[in-house]
OpenMM code with the backbone's topology and positions (N, CA, C; nanometers):
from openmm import Vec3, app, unit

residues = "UNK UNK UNK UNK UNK UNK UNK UNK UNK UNK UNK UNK UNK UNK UNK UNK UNK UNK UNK UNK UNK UNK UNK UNK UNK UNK UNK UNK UNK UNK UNK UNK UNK UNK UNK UNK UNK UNK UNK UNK UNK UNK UNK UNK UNK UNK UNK UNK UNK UNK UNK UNK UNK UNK UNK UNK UNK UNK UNK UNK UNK UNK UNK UNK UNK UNK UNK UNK UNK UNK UNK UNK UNK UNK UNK UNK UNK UNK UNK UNK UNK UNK UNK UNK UNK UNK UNK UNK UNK UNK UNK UNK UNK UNK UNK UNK UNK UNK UNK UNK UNK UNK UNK UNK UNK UNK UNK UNK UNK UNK UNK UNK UNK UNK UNK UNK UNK UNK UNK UNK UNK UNK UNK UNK UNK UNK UNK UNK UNK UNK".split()
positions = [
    Vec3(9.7560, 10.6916, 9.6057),
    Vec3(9.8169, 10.6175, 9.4966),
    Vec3(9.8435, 10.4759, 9.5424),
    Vec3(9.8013, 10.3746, 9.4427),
    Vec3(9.8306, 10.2197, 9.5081),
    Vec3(9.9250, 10.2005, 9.3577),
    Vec3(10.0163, 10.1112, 9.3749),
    Vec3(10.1121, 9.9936, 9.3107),
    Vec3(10.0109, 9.8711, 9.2985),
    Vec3(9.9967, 9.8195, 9.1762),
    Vec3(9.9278, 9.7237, 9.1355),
    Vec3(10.0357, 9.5785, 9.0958),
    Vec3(10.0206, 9.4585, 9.2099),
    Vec3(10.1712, 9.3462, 9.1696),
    Vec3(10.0809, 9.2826, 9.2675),
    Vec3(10.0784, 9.1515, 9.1258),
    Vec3(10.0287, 9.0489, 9.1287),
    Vec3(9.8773, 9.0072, 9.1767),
    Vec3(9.8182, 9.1035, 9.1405),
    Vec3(9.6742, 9.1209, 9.2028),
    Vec3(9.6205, 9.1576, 9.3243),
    Vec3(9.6939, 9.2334, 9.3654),
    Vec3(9.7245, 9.3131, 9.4724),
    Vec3(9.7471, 9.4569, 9.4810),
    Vec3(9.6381, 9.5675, 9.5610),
    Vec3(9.7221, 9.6892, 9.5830),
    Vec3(9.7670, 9.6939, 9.6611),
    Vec3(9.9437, 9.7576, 9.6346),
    Vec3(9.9895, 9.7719, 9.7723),
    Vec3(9.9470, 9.9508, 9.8022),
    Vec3(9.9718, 9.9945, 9.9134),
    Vec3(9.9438, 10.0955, 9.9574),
    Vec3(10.0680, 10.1416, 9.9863),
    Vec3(10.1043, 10.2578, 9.9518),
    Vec3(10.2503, 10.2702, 10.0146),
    Vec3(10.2666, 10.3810, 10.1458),
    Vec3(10.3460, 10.3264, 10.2963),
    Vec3(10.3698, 10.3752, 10.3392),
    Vec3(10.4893, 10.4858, 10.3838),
    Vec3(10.5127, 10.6089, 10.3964),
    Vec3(10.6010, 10.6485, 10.4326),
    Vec3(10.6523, 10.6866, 10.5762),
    Vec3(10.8070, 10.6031, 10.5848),
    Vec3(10.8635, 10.5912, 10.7214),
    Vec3(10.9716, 10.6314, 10.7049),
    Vec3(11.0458, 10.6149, 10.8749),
    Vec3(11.2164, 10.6653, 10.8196),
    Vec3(11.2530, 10.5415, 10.7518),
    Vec3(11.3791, 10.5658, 10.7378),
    Vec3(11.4948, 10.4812, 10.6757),
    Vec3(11.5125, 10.3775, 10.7645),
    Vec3(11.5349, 10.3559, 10.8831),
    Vec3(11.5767, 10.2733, 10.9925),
    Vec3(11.4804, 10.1936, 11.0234),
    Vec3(11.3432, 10.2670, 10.9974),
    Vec3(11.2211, 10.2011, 11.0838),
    Vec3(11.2369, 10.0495, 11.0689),
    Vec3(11.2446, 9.9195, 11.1540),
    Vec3(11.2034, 9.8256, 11.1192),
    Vec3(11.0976, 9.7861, 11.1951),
    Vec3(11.0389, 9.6628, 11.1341),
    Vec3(11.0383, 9.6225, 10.9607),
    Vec3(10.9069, 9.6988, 10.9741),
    Vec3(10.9385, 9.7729, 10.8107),
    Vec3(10.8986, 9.8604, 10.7362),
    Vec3(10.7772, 9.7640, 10.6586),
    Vec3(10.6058, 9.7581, 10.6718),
    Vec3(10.5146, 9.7025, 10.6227),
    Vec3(10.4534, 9.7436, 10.5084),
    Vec3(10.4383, 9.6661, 10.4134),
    Vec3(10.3306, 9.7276, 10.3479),
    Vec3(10.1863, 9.6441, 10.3558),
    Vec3(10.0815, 9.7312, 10.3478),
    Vec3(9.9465, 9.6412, 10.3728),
    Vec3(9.8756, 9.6790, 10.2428),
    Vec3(9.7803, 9.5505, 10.2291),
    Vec3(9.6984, 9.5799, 10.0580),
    Vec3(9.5739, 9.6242, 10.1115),
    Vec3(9.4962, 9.6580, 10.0458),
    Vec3(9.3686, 9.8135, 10.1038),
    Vec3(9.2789, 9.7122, 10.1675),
    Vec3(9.2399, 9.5773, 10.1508),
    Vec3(9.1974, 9.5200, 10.2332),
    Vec3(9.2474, 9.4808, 10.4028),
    Vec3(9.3538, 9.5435, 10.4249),
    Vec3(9.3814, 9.4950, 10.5776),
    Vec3(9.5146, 9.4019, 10.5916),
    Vec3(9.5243, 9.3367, 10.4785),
    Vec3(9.5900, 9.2201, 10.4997),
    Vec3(9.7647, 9.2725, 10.5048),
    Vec3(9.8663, 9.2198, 10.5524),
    Vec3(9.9765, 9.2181, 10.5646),
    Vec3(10.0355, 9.1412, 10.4397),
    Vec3(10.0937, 9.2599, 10.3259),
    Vec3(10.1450, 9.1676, 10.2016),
    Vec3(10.2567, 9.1372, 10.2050),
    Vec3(10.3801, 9.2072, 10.2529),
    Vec3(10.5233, 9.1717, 10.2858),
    Vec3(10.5916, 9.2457, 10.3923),
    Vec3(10.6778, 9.2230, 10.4155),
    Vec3(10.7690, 9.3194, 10.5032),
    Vec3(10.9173, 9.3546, 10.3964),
    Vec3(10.9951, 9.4160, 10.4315),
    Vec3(11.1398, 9.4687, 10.3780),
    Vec3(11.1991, 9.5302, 10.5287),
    Vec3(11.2846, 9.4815, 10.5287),
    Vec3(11.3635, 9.5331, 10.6848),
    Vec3(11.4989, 9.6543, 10.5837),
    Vec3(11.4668, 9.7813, 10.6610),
    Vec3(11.5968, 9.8922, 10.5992),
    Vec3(11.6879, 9.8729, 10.6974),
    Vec3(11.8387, 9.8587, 10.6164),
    Vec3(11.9186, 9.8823, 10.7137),
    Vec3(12.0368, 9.9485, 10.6899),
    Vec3(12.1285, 9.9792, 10.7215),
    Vec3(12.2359, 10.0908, 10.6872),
    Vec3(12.3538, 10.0023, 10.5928),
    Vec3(12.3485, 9.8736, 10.5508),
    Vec3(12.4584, 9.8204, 10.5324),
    Vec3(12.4414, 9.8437, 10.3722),
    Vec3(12.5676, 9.8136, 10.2959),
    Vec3(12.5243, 9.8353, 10.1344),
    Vec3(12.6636, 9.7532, 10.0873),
    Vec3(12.6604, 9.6534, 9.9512),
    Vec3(12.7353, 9.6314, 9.9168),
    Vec3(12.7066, 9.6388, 9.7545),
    Vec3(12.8388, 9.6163, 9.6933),
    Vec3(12.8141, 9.5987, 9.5019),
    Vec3(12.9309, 9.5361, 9.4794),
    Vec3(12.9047, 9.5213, 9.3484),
    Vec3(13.0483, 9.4541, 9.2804),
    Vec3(13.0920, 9.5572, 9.2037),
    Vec3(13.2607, 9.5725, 9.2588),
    Vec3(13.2689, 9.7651, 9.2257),
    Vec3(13.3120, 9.7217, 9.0309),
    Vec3(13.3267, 9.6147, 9.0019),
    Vec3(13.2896, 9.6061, 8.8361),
    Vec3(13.1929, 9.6398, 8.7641),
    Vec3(13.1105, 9.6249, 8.8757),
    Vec3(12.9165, 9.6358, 8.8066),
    Vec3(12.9362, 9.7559, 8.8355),
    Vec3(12.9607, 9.8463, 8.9097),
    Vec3(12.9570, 10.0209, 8.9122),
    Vec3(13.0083, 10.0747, 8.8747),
    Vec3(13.1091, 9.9892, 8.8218),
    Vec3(13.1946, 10.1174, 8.7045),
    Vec3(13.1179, 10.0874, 8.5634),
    Vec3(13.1041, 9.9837, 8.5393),
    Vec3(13.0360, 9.9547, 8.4381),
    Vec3(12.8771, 10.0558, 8.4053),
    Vec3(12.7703, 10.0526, 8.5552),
    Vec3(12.6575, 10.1340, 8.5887),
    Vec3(12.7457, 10.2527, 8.5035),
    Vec3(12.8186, 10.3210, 8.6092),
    Vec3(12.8591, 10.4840, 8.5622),
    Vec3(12.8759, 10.5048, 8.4310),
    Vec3(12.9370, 10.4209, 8.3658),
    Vec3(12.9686, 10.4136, 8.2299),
    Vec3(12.7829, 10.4500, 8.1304),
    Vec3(12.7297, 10.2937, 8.1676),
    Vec3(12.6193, 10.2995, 8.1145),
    Vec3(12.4824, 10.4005, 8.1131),
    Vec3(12.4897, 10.4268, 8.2727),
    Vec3(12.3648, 10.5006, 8.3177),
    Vec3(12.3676, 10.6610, 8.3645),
    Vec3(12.5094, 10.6495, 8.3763),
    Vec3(12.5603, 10.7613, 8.4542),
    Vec3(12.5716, 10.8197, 8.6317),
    Vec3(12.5068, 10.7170, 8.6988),
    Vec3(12.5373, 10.6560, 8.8346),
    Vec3(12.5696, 10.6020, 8.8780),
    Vec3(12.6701, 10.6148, 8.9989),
    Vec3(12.7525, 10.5413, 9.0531),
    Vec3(12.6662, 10.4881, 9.1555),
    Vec3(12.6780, 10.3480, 9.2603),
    Vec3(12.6239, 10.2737, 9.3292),
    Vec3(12.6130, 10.3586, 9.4732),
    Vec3(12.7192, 10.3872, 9.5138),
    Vec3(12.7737, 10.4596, 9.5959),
    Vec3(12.6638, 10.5888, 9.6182),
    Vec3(12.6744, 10.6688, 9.4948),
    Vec3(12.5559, 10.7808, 9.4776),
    Vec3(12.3966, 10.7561, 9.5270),
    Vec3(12.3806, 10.6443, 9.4442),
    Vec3(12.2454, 10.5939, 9.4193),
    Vec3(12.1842, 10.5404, 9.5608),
    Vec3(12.2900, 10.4590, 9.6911),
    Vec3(12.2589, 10.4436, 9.8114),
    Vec3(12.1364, 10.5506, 9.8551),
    Vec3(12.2078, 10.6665, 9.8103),
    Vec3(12.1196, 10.8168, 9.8871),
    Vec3(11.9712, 10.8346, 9.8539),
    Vec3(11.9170, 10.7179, 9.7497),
    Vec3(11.7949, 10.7077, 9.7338),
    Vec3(11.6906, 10.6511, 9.8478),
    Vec3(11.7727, 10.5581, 9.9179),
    Vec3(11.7236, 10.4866, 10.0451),
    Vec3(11.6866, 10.5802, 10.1289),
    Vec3(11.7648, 10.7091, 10.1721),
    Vec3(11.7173, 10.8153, 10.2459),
    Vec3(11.6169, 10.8945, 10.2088),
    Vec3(11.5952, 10.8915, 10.1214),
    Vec3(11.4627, 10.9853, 10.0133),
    Vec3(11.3078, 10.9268, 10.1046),
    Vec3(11.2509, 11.0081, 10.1845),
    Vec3(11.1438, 11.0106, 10.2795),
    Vec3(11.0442, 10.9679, 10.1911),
    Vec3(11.0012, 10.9666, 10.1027),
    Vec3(10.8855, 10.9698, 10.0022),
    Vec3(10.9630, 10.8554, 9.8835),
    Vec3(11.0756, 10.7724, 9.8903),
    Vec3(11.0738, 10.6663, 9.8357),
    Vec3(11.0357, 10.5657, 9.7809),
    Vec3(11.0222, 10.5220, 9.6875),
    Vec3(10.9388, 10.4270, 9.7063),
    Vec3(11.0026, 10.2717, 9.6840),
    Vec3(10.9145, 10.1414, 9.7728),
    Vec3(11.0274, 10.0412, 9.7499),
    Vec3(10.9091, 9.9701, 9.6297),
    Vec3(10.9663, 9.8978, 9.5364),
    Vec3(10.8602, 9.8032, 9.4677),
    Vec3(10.9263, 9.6502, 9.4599),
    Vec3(10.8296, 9.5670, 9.4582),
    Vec3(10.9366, 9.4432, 9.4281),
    Vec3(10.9299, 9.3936, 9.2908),
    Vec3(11.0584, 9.3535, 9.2313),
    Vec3(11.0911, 9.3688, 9.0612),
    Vec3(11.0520, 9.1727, 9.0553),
    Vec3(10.8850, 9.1560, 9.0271),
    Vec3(10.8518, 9.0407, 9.0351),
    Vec3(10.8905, 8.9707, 8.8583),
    Vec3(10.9205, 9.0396, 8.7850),
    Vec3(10.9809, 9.0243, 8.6615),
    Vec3(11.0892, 8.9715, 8.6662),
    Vec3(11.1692, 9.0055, 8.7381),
    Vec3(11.3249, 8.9618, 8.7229),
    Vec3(11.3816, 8.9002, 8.8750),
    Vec3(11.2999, 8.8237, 8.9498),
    Vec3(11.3316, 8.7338, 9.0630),
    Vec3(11.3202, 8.5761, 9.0233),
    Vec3(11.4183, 8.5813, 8.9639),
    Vec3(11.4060, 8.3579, 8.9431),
    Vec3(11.4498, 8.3205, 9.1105),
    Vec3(11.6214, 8.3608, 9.1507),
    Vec3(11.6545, 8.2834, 9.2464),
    Vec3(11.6350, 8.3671, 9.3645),
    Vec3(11.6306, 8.5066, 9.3647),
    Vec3(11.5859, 8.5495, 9.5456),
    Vec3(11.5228, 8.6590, 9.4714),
    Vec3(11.4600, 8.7350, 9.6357),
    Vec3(11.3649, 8.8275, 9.5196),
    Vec3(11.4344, 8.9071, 9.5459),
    Vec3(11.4080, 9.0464, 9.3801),
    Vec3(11.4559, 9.1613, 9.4266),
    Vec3(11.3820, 9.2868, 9.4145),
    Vec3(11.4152, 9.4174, 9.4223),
    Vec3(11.3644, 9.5216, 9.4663),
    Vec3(11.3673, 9.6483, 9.3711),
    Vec3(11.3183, 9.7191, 9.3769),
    Vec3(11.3348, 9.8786, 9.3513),
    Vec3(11.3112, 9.9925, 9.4334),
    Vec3(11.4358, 10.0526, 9.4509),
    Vec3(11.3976, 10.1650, 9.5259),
    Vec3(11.4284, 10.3129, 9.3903),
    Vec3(11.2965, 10.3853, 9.4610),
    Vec3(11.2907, 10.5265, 9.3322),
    Vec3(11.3013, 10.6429, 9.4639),
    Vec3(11.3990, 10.7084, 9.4433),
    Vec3(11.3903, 10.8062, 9.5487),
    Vec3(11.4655, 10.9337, 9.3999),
    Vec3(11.5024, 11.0260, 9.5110),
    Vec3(11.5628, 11.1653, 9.5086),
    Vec3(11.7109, 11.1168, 9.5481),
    Vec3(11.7781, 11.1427, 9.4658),
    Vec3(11.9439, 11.1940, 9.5404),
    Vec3(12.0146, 11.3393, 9.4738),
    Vec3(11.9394, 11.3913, 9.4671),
    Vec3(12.0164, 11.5732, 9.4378),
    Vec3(11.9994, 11.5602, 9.3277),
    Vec3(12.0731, 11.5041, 9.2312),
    Vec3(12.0966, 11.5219, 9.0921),
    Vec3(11.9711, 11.4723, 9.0210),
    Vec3(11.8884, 11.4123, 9.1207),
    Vec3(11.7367, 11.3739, 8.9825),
    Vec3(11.6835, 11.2385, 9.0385),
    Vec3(11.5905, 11.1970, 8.9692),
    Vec3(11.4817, 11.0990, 9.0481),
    Vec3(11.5761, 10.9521, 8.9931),
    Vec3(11.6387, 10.8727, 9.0715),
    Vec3(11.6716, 10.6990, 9.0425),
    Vec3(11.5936, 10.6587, 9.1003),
    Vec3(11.6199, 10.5502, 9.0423),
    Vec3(11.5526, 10.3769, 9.0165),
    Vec3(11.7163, 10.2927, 9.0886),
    Vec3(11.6906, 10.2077, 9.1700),
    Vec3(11.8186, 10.1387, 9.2186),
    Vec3(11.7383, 10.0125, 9.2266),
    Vec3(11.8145, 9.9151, 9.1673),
    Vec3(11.7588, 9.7436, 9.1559),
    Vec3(11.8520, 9.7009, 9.2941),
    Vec3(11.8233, 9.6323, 9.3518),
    Vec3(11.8401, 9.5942, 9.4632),
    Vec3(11.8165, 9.4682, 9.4892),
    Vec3(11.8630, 9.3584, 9.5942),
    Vec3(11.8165, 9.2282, 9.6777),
    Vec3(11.9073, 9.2876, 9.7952),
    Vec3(11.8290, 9.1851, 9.9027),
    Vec3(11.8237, 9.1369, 10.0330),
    Vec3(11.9571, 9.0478, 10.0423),
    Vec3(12.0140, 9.0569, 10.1599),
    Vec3(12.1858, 8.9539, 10.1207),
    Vec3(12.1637, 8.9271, 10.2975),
    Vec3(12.1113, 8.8640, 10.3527),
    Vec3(12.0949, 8.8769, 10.5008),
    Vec3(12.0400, 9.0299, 10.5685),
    Vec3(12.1702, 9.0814, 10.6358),
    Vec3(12.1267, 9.2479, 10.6698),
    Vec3(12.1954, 9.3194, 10.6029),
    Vec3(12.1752, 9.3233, 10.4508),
    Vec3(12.2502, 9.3932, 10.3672),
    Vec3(12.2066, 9.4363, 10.2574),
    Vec3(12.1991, 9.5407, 10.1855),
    Vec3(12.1530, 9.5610, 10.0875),
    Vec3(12.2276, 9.5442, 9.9287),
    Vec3(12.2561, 9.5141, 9.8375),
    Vec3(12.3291, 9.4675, 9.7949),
    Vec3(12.2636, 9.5284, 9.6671),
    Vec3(12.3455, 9.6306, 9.5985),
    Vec3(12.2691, 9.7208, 9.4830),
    Vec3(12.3448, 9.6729, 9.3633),
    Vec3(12.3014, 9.6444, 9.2414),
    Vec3(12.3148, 9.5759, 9.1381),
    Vec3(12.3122, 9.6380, 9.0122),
    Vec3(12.2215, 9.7610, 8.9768),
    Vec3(12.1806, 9.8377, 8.8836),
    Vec3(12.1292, 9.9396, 8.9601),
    Vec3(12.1285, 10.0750, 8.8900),
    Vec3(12.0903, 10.2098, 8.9172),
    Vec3(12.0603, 10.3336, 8.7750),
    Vec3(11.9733, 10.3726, 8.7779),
    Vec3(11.9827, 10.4771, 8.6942),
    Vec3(11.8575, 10.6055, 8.6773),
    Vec3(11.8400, 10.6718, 8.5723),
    Vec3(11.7757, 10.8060, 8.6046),
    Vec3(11.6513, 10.7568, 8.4802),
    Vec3(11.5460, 10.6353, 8.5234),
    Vec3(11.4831, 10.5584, 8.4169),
    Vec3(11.3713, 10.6423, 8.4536),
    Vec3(11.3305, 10.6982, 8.3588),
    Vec3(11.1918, 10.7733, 8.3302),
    Vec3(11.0642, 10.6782, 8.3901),
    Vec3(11.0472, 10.5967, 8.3416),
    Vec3(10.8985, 10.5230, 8.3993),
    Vec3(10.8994, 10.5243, 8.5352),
    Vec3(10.9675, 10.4993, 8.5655),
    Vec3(10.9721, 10.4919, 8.7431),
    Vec3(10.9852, 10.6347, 8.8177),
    Vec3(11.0527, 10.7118, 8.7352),
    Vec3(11.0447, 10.8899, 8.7933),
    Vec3(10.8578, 10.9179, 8.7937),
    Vec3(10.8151, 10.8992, 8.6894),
    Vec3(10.6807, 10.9099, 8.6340),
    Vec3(10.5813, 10.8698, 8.7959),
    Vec3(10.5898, 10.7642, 8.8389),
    Vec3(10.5360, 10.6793, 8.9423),
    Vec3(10.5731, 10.7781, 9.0356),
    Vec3(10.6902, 10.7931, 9.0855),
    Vec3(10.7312, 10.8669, 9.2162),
    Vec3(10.6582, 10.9783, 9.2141),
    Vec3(10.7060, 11.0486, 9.0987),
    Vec3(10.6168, 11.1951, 9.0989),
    Vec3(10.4387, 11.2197, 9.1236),
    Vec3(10.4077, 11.0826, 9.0439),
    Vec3(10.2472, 11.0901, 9.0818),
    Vec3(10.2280, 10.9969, 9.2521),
    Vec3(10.2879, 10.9717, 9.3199),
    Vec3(10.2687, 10.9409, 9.4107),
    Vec3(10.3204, 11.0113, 9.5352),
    Vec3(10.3879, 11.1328, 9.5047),
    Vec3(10.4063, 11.2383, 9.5711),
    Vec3(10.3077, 11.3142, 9.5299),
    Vec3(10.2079, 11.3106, 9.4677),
    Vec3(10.0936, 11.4029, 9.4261),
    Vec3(10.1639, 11.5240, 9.3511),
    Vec3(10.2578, 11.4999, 9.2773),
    Vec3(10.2940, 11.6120, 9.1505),
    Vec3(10.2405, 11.5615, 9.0272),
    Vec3(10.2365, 11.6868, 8.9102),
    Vec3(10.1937, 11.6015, 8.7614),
    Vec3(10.3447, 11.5405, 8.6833),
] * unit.nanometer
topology = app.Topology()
chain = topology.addChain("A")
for resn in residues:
    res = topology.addResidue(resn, chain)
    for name in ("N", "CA", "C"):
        topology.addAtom(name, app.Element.getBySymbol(name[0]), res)
């Protein structure tokens, strides 16, 4: 399964959580970005009560997607004006999230989270389920 962004496939690799930096390469060889994982996590606990309200996940919860072995990261090239940001689609017990994410130095800094169908859709076919 390849991710198609910006005229590019990425290929996705699966590593631990810690591994740094975590590569992805496009099927030609080339080195398209890096993402460094790291254990740190922050939010604005307004925006997560607000999330829980809206989506029904808390930020806190949604972290546990980062551990999900078969994760996947994408970068949300739609909605990066001033830094870029991210998606991670993993597993956390209760069902497949989507967590919007940026980079804050060595920090992860989660913004939005929820149980969004299109992106479950992706994970599942890229774990080779229907």
């Amino acid at each position: 399964m390849t991710i198609r962004h910006l005229g590019c496939e990425w290929v996705v690799h699966y590593r631990p959580l810690f591994d740094t930096p975590q590569k992805k390469y496009c099927k030609n060889g080339n080195t398209c970005y890096h993402i460094y994982m790291v254990a740190n996590f922050e939010w604005d606990e307004k925006k997560n009560h607000e999330n829980q309200e809206k989506h029904g996940v808390g930020f806190e919860e949604a972290q546990r997607a980062f551990q999900d072995p078969y994760r996947l990261i994408i970068q949300d090239s739609l909605h990066s004006e001033t830094e870029d940001r991210w998606f991670c689609v993993g597993d956390i017990g209760t069902g497949i999230v989507t967590v919007r994410f940026t980079m804050r130095a060595s920090t992860i800094r989660i913004f939005g989270a929820g149980y969004w169908r299109k992106m479950r859709g992706l994970y599942y076919r890229q774990k080779g389920q229907p």
